[in-house]
Every structure is written in C-alpha cells, then in structure tokens.
C-alpha positions in Angstrom: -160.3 -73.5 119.7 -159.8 -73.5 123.3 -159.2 -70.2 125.6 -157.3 -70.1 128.9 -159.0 -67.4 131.0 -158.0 -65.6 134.3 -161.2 -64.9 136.5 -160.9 -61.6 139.0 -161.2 -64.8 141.8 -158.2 -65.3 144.5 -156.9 -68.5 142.6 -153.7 -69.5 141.5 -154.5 -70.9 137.8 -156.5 -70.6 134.9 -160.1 -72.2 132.9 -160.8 -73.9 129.5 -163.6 -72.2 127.7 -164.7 -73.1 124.2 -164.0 -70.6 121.6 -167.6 -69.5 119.6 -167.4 -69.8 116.0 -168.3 -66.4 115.8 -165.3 -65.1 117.9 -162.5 -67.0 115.9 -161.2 -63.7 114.4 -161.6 -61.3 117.0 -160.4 -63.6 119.9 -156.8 -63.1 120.8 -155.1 -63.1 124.6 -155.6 -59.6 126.2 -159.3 -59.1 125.4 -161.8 -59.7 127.8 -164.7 -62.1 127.5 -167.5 -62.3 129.8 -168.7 -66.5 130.5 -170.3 -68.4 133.3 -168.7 -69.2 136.3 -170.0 -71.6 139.2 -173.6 -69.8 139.0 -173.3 -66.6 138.2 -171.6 -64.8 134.9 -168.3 -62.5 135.3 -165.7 -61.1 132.8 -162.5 -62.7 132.7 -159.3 -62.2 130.3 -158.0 -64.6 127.6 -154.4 -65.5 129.1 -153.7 -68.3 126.3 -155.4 -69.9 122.8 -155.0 -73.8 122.0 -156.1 -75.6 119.0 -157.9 -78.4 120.7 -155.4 -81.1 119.9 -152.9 -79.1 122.1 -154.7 -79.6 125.4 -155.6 -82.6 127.1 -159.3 -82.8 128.1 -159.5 -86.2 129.0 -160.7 -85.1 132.5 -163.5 -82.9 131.8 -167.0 -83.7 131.2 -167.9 -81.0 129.0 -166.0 -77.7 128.2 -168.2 -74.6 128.6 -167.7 -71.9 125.8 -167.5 -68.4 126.3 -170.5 -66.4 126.2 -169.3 -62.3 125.0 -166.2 -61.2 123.9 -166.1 -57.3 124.8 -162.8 -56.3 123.0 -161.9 -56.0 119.5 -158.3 -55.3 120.6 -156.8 -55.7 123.7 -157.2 -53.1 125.6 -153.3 -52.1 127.0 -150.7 -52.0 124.8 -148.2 -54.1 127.0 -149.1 -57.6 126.9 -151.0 -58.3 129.8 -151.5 -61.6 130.1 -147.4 -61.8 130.3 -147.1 -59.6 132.9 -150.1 -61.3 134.8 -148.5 -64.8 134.5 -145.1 -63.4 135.6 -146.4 -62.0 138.8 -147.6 -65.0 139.2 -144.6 -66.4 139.6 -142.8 -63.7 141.1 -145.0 -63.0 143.9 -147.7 -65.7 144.0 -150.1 -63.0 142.9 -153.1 -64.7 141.5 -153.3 -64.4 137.9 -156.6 -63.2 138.2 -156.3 -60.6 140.6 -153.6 -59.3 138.9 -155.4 -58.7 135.7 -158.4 -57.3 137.8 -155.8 -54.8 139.3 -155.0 -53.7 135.9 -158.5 -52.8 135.2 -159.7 -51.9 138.6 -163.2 -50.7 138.8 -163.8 -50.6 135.1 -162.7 -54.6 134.7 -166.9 -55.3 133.6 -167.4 -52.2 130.9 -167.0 -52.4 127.2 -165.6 -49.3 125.8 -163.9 -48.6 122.3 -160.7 -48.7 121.3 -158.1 -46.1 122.2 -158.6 -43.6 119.7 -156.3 -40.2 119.5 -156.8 -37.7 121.3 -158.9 -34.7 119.8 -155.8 -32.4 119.9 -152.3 -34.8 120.2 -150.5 -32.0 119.3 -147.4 -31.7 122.0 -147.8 -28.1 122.4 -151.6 -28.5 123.3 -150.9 -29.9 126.9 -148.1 -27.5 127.6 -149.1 -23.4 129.1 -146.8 -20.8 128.1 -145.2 -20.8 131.6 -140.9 -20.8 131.2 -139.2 -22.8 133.5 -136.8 -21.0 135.7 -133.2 -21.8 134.5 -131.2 -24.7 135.6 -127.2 -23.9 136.9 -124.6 -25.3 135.0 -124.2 -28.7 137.5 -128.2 -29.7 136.8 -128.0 -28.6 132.8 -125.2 -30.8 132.6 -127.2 -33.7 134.6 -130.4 -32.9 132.3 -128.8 -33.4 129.1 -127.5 -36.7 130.0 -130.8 -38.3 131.3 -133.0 -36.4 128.6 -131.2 -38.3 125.8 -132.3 -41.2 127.5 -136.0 -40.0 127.1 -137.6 -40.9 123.8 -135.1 -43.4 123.0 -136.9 -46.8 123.0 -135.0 -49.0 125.5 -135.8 -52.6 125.2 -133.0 -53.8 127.9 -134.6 -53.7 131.4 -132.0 -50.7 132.4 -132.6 -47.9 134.6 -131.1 -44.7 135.6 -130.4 -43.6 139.4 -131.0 -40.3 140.0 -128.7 -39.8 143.5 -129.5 -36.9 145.9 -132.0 -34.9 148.2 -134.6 -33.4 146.4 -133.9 -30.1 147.6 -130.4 -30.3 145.6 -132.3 -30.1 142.2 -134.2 -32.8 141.7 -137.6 -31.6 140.8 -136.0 -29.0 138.7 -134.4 -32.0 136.6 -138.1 -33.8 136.9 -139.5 -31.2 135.4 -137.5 -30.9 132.5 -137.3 -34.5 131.8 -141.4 -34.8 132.1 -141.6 -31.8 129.5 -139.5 -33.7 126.8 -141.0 -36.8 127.1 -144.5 -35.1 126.8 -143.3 -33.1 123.9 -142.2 -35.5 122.1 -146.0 -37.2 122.5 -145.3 -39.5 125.1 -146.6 -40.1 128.6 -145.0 -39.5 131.8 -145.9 -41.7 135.1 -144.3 -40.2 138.2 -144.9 -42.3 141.1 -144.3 -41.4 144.7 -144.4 -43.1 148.1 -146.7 -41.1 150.4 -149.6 -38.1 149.7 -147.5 -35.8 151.4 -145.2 -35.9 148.5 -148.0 -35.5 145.9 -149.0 -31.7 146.2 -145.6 -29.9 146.2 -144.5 -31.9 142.6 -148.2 -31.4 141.5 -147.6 -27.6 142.3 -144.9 -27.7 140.2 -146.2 -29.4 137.1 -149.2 -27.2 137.1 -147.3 -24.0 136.2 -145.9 -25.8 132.8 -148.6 -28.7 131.9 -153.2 -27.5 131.3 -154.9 -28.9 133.9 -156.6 -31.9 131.4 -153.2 -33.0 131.1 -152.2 -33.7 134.4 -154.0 -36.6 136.7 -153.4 -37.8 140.5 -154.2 -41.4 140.7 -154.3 -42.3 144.6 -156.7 -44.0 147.5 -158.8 -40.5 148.1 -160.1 -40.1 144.3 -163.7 -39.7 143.8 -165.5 -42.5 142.0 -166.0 -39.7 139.6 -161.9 -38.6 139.6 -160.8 -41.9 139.2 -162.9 -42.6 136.3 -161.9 -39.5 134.2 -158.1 -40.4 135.3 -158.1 -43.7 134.0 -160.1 -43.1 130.9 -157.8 -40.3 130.4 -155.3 -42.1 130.6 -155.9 -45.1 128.3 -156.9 -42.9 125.3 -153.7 -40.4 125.6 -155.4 -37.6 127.1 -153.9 -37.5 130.4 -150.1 -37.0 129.3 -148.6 -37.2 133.2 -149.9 -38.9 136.1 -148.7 -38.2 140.1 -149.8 -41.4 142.1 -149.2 -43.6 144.6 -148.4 -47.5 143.6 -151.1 -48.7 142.1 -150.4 -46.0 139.2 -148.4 -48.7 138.1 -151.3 -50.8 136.3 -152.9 -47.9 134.6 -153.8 -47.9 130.7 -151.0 -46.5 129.5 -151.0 -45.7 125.4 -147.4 -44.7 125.0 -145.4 -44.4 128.7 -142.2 -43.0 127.9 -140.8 -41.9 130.7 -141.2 -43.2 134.4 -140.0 -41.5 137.6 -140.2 -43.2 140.6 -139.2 -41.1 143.9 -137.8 -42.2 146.6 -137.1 -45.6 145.2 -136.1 -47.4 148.2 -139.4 -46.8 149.9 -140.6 -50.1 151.2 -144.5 -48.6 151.0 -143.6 -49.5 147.2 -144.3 -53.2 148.7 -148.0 -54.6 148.2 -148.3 -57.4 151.1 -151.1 -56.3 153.4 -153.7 -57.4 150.7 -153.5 -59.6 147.1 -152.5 -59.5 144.6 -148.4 -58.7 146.3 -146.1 -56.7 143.5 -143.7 -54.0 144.1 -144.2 -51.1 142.2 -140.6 -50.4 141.1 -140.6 -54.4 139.5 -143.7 -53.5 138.0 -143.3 -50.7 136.2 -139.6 -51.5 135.4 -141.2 -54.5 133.6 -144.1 -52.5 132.1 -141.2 -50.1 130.2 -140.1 -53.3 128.5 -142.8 -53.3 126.3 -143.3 -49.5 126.1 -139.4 -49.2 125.7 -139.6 -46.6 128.3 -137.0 -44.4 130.1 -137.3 -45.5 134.2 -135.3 -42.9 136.1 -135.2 -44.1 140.0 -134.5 -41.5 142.4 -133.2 -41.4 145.9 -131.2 -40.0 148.6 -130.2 -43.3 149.6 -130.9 -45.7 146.9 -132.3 -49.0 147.8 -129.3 -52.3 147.8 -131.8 -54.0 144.2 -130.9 -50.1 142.4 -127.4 -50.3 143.6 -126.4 -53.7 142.5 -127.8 -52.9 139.3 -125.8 -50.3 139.2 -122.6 -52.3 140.2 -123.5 -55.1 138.0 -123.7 -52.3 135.1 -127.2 -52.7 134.4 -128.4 -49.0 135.6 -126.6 -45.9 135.4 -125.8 -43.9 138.3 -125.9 -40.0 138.6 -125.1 -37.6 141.4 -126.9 -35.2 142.2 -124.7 -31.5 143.5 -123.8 -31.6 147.0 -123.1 -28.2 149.2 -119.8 -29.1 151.5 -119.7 -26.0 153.7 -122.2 -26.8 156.3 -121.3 -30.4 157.2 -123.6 -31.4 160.2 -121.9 -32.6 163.7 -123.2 -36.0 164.2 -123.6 -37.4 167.6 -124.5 -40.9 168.8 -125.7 -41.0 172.2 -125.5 -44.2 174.2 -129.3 -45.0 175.4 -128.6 -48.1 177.4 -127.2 -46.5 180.8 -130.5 -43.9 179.9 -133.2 -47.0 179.7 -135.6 -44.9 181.3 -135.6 -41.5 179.7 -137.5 -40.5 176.3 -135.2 -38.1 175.3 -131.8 -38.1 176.7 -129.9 -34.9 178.7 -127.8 -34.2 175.8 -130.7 -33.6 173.2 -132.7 -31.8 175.4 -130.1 -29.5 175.9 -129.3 -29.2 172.3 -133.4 -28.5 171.8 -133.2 -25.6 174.4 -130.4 -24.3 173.2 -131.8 -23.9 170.1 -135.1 -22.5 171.0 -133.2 -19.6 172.9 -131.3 -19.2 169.9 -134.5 -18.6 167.7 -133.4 -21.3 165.7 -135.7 -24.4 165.3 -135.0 -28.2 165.9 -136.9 -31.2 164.5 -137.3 -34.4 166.7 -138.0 -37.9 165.0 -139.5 -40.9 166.3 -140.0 -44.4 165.2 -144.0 -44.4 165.0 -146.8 -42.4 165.5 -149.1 -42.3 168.2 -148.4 -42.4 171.3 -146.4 -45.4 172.5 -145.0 -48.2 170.3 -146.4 -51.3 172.6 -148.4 -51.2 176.1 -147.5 -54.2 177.9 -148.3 -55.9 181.1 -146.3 -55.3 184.4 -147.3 -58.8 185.3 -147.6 -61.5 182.6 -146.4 -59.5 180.2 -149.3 -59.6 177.8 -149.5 -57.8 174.4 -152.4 -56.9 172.3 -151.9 -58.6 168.8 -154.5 -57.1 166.0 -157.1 -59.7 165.3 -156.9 -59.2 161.6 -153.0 -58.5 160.9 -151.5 -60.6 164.3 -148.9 -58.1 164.6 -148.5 -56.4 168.3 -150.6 -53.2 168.3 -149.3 -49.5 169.6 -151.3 -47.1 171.4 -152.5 -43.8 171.1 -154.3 -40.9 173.0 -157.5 -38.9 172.2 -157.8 -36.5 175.0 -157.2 -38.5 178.0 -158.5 -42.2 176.4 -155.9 -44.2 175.3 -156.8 -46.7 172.1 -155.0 -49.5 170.7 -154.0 -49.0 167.0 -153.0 -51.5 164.5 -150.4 -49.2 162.1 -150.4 -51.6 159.6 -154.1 -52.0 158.8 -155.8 -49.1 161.1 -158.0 -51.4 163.0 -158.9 -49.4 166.8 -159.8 -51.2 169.9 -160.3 -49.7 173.5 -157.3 -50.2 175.8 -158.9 -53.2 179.1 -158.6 -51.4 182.4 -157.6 -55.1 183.4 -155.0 -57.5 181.3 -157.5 -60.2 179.9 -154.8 -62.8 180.6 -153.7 -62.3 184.5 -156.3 -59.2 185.4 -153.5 -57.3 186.2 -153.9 -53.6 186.3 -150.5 -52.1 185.5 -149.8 -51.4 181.6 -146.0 -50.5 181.0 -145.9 -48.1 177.8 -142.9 -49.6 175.9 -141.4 -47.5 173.4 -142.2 -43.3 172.2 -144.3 -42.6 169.5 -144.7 -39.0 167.9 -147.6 -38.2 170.2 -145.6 -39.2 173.3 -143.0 -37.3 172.2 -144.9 -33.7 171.6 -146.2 -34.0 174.8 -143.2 -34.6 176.4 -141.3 -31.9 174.5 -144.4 -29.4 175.2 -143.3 -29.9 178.9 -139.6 -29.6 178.8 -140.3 -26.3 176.4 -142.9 -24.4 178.5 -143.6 -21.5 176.4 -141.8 -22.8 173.0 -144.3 -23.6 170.1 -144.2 -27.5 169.6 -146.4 -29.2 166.9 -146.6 -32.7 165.3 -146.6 -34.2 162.0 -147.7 -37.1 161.1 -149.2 -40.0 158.8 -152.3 -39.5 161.9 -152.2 -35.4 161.0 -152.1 -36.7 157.3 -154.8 -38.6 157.5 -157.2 -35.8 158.9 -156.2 -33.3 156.3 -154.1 -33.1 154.0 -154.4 -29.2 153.8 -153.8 -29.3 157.5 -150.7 -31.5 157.5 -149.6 -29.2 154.4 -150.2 -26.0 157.3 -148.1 -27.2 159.2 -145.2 -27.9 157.5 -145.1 -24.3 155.9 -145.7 -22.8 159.9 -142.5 -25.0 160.2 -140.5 -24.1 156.7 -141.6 -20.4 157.8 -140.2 -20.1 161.5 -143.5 -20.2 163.1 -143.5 -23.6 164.8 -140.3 -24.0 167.0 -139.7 -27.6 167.6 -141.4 -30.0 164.9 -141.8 -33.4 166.2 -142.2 -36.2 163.3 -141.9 -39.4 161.3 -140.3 -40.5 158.8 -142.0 -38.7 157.0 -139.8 -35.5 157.6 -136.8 -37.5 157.5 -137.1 -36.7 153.9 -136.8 -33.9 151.2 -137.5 -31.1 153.3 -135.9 -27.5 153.2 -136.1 -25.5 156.0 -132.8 -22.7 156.3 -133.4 -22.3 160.0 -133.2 -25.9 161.3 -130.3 -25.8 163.8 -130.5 -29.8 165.7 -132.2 -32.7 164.1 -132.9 -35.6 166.9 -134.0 -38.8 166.6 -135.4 -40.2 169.5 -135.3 -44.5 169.1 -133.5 -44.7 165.7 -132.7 -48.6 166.6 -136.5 -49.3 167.0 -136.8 -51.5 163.9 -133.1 -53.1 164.4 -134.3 -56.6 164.3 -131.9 -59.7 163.6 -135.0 -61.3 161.7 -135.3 -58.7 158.8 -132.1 -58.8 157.1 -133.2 -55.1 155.5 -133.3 -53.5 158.8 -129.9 -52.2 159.1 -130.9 -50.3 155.1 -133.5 -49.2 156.1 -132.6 -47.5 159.4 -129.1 -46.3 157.6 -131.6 -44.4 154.7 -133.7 -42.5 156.9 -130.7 -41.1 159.6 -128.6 -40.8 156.2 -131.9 -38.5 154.7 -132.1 -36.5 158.1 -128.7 -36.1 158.3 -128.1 -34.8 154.8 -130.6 -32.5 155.1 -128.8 -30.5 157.3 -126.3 -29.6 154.6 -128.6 -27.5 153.2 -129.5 -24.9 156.3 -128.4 -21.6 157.1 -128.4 -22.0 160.7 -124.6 -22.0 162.1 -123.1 -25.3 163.2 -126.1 -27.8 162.6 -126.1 -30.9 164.7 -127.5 -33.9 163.9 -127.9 -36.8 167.2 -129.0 -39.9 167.2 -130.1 -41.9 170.3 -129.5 -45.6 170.3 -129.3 -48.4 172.3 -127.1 -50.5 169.8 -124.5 -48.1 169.5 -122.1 -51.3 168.9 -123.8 -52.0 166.1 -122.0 -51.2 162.6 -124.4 -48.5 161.0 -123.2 -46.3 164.0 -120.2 -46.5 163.1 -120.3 -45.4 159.7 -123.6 -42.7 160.3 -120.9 -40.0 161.5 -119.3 -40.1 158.1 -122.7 -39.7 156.1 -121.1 -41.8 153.1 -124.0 -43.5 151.4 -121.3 -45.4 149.4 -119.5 -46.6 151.8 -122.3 -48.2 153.7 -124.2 -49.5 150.4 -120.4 -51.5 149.7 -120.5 -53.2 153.2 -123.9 -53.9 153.2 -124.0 -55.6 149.4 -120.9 -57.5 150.8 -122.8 -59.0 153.5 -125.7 -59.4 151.9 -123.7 -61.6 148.7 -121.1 -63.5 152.0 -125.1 -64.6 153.3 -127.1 -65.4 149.8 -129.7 -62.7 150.4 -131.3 -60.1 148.3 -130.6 -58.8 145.9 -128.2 -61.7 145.5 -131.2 -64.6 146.0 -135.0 -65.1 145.6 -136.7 -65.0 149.4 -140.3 -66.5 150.3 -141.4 -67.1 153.7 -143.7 -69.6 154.5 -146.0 -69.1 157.7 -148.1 -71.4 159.8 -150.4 -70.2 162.4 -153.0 -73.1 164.5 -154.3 -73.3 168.1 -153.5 -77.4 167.0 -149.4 -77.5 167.6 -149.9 -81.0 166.3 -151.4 -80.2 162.9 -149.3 -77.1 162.4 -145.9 -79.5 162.9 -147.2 -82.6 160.7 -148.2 -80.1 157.9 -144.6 -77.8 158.0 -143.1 -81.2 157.8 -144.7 -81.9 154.8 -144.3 -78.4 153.2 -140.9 -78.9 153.7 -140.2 -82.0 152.3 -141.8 -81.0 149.4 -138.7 -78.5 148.5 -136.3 -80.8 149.6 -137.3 -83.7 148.0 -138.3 -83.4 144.0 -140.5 -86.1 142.8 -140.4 -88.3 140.0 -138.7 -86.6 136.5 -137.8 -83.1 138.8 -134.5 -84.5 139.6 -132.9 -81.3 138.5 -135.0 -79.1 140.3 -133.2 -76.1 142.4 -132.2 -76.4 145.6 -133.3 -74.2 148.3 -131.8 -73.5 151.1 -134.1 -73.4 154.3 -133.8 -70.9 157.4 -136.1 -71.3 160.5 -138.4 -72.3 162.1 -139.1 -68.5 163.3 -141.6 -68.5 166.4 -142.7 -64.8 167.0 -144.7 -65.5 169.9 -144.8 -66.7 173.1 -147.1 -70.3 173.0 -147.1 -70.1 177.2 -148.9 -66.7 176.1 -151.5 -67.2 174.0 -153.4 -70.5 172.1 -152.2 -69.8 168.7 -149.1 -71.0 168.0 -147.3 -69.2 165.0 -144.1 -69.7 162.9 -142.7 -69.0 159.7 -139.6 -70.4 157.0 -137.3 -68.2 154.9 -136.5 -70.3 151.9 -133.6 -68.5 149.8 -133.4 -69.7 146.2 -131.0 -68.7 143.6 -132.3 -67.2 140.9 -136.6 -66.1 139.8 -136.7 -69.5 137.6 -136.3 -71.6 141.0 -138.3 -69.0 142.5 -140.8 -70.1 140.1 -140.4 -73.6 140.5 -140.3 -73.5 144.4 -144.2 -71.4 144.3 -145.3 -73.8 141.7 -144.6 -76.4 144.6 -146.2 -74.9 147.3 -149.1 -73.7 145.5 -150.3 -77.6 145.2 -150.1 -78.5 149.1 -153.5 -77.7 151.0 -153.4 -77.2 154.8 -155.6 -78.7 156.8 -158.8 -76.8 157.7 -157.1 -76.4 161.7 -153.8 -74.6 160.0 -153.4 -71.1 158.4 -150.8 -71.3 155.6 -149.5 -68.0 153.6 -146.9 -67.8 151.0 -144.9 -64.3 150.8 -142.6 -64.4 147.9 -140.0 -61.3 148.3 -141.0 -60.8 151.7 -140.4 -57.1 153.0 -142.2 -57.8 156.8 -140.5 -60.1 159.0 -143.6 -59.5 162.2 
C-alpha cells in the first residue's frame, strides 16, 4: 500500500511512502507518521492510501517506506487531510503547512487518544454565579439562536448576529456559550484584536471554573499554550477566547462558534503561509462538527450579507435606542489641504471640553505620520521585508521609520539616500501626531492616546486607559480603529475622525466597506450616550464620493444593497474568486517575458483542458515609480467564477517557475492591494 504524506515543508504537493506490513491496520489518512526526508527524519500526515496498482510509479527509482506511525487514530475529529487539501486550493496554502498549523508546536509528539475528561459532567465547568436577566427584546433574540445550538447542522449555514455590542450582545454570548457547554459541547469564541479578549473573558469567568476556560493568542507562555491545546483536544477546556489561529485547535466536540466582529479583515492570514481566513475556516470546520457559527457585527462584512440575501444565513437584529440620533457632519478637507484637524472640529472639541463632556478623535494609523516623503525627488522608504511604504513615529524627539504591517524599525537619514536632499514632508496624521497636536490646541485639557503601540506595551496599561476614559478622567481620547468599536462611554459628546478617506484607494475594491464599517461603528456608538445632542464629523477630502453620501443616514442596509449591486454589475467578491499575481525584478526584461508566460497559461488551456474556465484578467498594476527605484514591481487581478476554476486557475500557476532574477507570489482572495 502506498501513502500520500504532507511534510510541514513550504511545498505545494504531496510524497509516496511505502506502507510497513506492520502498519496495514492502523494506517489510515489523519494519523501522523514520522519517515525520512532529504537527510534528515520529520513527521508528516497521511493525506491519501493507494493500493499500488492505483498509482503510477513508473518514474521513481525506489519508493521509500515510512518509518513510525505515531497515531492509532487520528488525532482531530474533523477530517484533516480534507480541510488541508481544500485550503490548498482555496488559498494556495501549502498542504503541509496547513496540517503543521493544525498541530502547531506539538506536530512531533506522540500522545494518546482523546480520552474523557475526568469529570464531563456539564455542571462541573459551570460556578454557581446567575446571570443577570435578559429584557424581553434579547430573551426573545436568545431563544431563537439557542435552538440553533446543539442542533447538528450539516449545511454550511450561519447566523448574523447585527448590532453594537453594547446593545446586548455579550449578554446573548453568554447565554448561548452556557447552553452549548451544558449540553457537553465546546464553545470557540474568536475575536479580532487582544483588546477585545479581557472584557468577554471577564465576563465568562463569573459563570464558567477557571480549568474550563482557555485564551489561545500570540503572548501565551510555552507553558500556557501547551495546557490550552491539550486541554482542548481531550474536552477539558470547554470554551476558548482567541485570536485566528484558534481556528486549528483540537477540537473534540465544537458546538458552537462565535466569531466577533466578522468583517474584520485581521481575520485575513497574508503576511506569512499558510494564507486562510479564519471565518472560512472555521465555517468549514462546523461542517464536520455540525456546529452552530453565529457571526456578529455592527456592520457585517458584504461575504455574511450575501449569504444572508442568498438565504443561506439567517439575519438578526440586535435592539437599537432611537432617541439620541447623532448629527453627522462631513467636512470638506480639500480647500483645508494643510490643516490636521479642521476649524470646525476643533471648535466642536473645545466646546465640549468646557462643557465637561468628552470627545474622541480618530485617525487612520498610529504613529506619528502616515508617510515622510522627500521635498525634492520625492523619495519614500519602502520596508525591505514587506515593500510596502513605511510611516513614521516619534520616541522623544527621534523620529523612526515603522513598517505597520510587519513591525520592522529603521532610523529616519538626515539626508534622502536618492537626491541628498534634506527636507522630509510628513504626509498624512497618525494617532501620535494627532495627541500632540490636540495637547496644544487644549492647553490645560487631559488628552491621552490609545493605540495598537499603547497595546503592545501593556495590555493592563492600554486597559487603564480606556476605563480613565469610560470614567470621565481623560478628556479628549485620541485613537484607532480600535475605538471605533464596541465602546460605551455615557459622556462622549463629539466623535471626529481626522482622515477617514486615507485608505479610499481605486485599487482595493473593499475600500469603500471597509471605510463605511468603521465611521458606521463610530457613528452608532453615539446612540448610546447620555451626553445632549452628540455629533459625529467626519473630515474628508472625497466628500464626492458615494459613502458620504449615505454616512449621514447611518443605514447599514442601505449601503450593504448599493455596494453588493456594484460589486455583482463588476464580477467581484463575494460574486467571483480573486487572485493576484505579483512580479517584482531589478531585470524589467525578465519580469515582462515571464508575466507573458503566466498569462498565457490562463488564457490558453493545453491539450484535453479545452473546457477549462475562463478568467477574466485586470492589470497590469505598477505600484511604484521605476524612475524611483531599481525594482520594478507589478501585480494581475485574475477574477474567476466560481472556487472550482479557482482551483483550476492555482493548479496552473503552481506549475510555472520564475526565473531566479524574478519574485513571483500567488495571493488567492487577496485582502491587500499595496
């Protein structure tokens, strides 16, 4: 017998290894099996078994077998192997990666079956603690989601969860998670960024003992993360809080998922393989485990709300206070180029501070400015590892560049390295530009900051903040998205948002959903403060463009039905299949010869692939300037009907090899456009 193994290597395919005698019976796809590879020995995953007739090894010399198997059993319940191949083909992750990511540090140990756990009674993970009563609106909410918990659903469906979260919904999370725990199940509760991890973990600590309940994120222990996972995989852990990569854990018997915030694009795996999004994978996860996925959002993302038009997913709202509808004020930036904040906010800021009331001030990114370019040639610092332009921020009186995507920090040249010109024009306000800037026009006034930079200090710290804020103690709160979100503070009198068309780009068809969620989120906030006559303003300088027009209104629905419109008139998602295809050389020669052949090689199908799909081809997209620097880079947007020709048109381009002068990436469902 013959085994098809995934390696934890960054390849796109599989090996043959002999099947021992001795393994016949125990050998099955999902069990792990250690063998030689190249010159060293690693543990890989059985993806397939063939009789040898079935495979053709007319092109080998001599088959290796493999050496160990370490699992009587598979280790997951879901069939892993499945899920591996199909991301795969959904995102080019490579198979092996993907299975490593399900396993994670523990991919190499050998550990027993699953077993029960030593008490699986329902009542032995829950405290005696009562949860406050729900008002009629959210009992009448709970009761229809919680008959969808514990009732195996083999479908694909979801339910949308609409609204805030101040308007009930961790009251109806917490009800859901105890019925889906009580009835001896286990409850995975993602969430998009740590700041939202402590006040639902607060929350689930008063009803669940602390062995039941397990955070699963990027600051774990060695020592945490173990316990977690192992927890997890034999039933003790009951309910896990974690970021994305919560997705892959062990579960024994998921029953319920909660993602917040669905439209979060942090849900998006691209800076490193293997690429998933963790909504896709956990909604394909509860196929197996015929789990309940409940997606929540404010603003759902435009993939949750065609499902819901195409009456795949449910849709509930959430109850929504009327009486203290926000004013909402776009201000015209373009006749203002100049100015950070514009007359009329700062007025509206003041105001508010002499009012003993408190405002809260958004930009687009943190740090300090958003691009530091040169008066002269107009040079830009690109990050040598990520190539995207880098911002800048201040530590005392040094400035530093900053790559936000992957952290990297370089010292800012007194001289530009391209012309030696000594004037660097700061393009562009980022949080830290902003406090100071507010600190000036508010001698006197507290001002603080919160950020992902605050965040990343101290989490305790960044918590401190926000309750000084929630409590009346800070006066004017200058943030990121971050705030835009779930917060519930009664005296917040003016929201402002300083460059809310920062990410408006014409080469990321999502930018106009994404901007619309987070001044929708701000804006609906207000609803919810005591302070009189709340004001929400937004400075732009695209106030032609249609989200403006529609922002005063704060209708999700009526944006989310021009937006699916345009996005079905144009053959986008959620109405296509996207990849993008980018080429990067210092040899504009090579680069062009290879592209050409990439290309051809979706619009021309070869010998019996006369009915392969056709795909339609956008670009080329050149995102800098060649006159500017030697490397010359460009990328494709291929759009393709349906994930079968997605499949097809990856299988394709997983076959052609770039020359060693040319960088080639593949990005299947592409949520950067830098």
């Amino acid at each position: 017998m013959i085994a098809e193994i995934a390696f934890p290597v960054p390849l796109r395919r599989t090996f043959y290894y002999r099947v021992k005698e001795e393994m016949l019976g125990a050998a099955r796809p999902g069990a792990r099996v250690l063998a030689s590879f190249g010159p060293r020995k690693i543990i890989g995953m059985i993806i397939r078994l063939h009789d040898d007739s079935a495979v053709d090894l007319s092109g080998f010399k001599a088959i290796k077998s493999a050496e160990t198997l370490l699992d009587s059993a598979p280790v997951f319940k879901d069939d892993i192997p499945a899920i591996a191949a199909w991301m795969q083909d959904r995102w080019n992750a490579p198979i092996g990666l993907a299975v490593e990511n399900f396993f994670g540090q523990f991919m190499a140990e050998a550990f027993p079956p699953a077993s029960a756990s030593q008490d699986a009674r329902p009542g032995a993970f829950l405290t005696d603690v009562q949860l406050p009563l729900l008002s009629a609106s959210l009992v009448d909410i709970t009761a229809k989601l919680s008959g969808f918990v514990g009732a195996p659903d083999k479908t694909g469906a979801a339910h949308l969860l609409v609204g805030p979260p101040q308007n009930g919904r961790y009251d109806i999370y917490l009800e859901l998670v105890r019925k889906a725990v009580s009835g001896g199940g286990q409850v995975l509760c993602l969430v998009p960024d740590l700041n939202l991890i402590a006040p639902f973990e607060e929350r689930l600590r008063t009803i669940f003992k602390p062995e039941a309940l397990a955070l699963w994120h990027s600051r774990l222990t060695p020592k945490q993360r173990r316990e977690a996972w192992h927890g997890v995989r034999t039933g003790a852990v009951r309910v896990v809080v974690g970021a994305r990569s919560a997705a892959f854990l062990p579960f024994k018997q998921l029953s319920l998922a909660l993602i917040d915030e669905e439209q979060d694009d942090i849900y998006k795996a691209e800076e490193q393989e293997p690429n998933f999004h963790a909504r896709d994978l956990v909604m394909r996860r509860a196929l197996y485990h015929g789990t309940c996925v409940i997606l929540a959002s404010a603003a759902p993302s435009m993939e949750a709300y065609a499902g819901v038009e195409a009456g795949r997913f449910t849709w509930t709202d959430l109850p929504r206070p009327t009486l203290n509808r926000p004013k909402v004020t776009i201000i015209d930036m373009q006749s203002r180029r100049w100015e950070m904040i514009s007359g009329p906010l700062g007025d509206k800021i003041k105001n508010a501070v002499d009012g003993k009331r408190q405002a809260l001030v958004l930009a687009g990114r943190k740090g300090y400015a958003s691009l530091a370019v040169c008066a002269n040639c107009g040079w830009i610092k690109r990050c040598g590892r990520c190539r995207v332009p880098m911002g800048t921020k201040k530590e005392g009186d040094v400035s530093r560049f900053v790559c936000w995507r992957c952290g990297r920090q370089e010292p800012m040249p007194e001289v530009c390295p391209t012309c030696a010109g000594k004037v660097f024009r700061e393009n562009g306000a980022g949080t830290q530009k902003v406090e100071a800037y507010l600190k000036k026009l508010l001698p006197g006034a507290r001002v603080a900051r919160f950020d992902g930079d605050v965040l990343k200090k101290s989490v305790k710290d960044a918590r401190a903040v926000y309750e000084e804020f929630k409590k009346g103690e800070i006066d004017v709160l200058v943030g990121t998205r971050l705030l835009a979100r779930g917060h519930d503070f009664p005296n917040l009198s003016v929201i402002g948002v300083v460059d809310s068309d920062a990410g408006l780009s014409a080469a990321d068809f999502r930018a106009s959903e994404k901007i619309f969620q987070t001044l929708f989120e701000a804006g609906s906030a207000l609803f919810e403060t005591q302070a009189p006559d709340p004001e929400f303003i937004v400075q732009t300088r695209q106030p032609s463009h249609y989200i403006f027009s529609v922002l005063p209104e704060l209708d999700y629905l009526k944006f989310a039905k021009n937006e699916l419109t345009a996005r079905k008139d144009f053959f986008y998602p959620p109405f296509s299949e996207l990849v993008r295809i980018s080429f990067a050389s210092f040899d504009l020669k090579a680069m062009t010869d290879f592209s050409e052949v990439v290309l051809a090689a979706l619009d021309a199908p070869a010998g019996d692939e006369a009915d392969a799909p056709t795909a339609e081809i956008l670009g080329p997209m050149t995102f800098n300037d060649p006159k500017k620097t030697k490397v010359v880079r460009e990328y494709y947007l291929i759009k393709l009907a349906d994930q079968k020709s997605l499949a097809w048109c990856l299988g394709r381009l997983r076959t052609l090899k770039a020359p060693k002068t040319v960088k080639f990436k593949i990005t299947a469902d592409p949520y950067s456009f830098k």
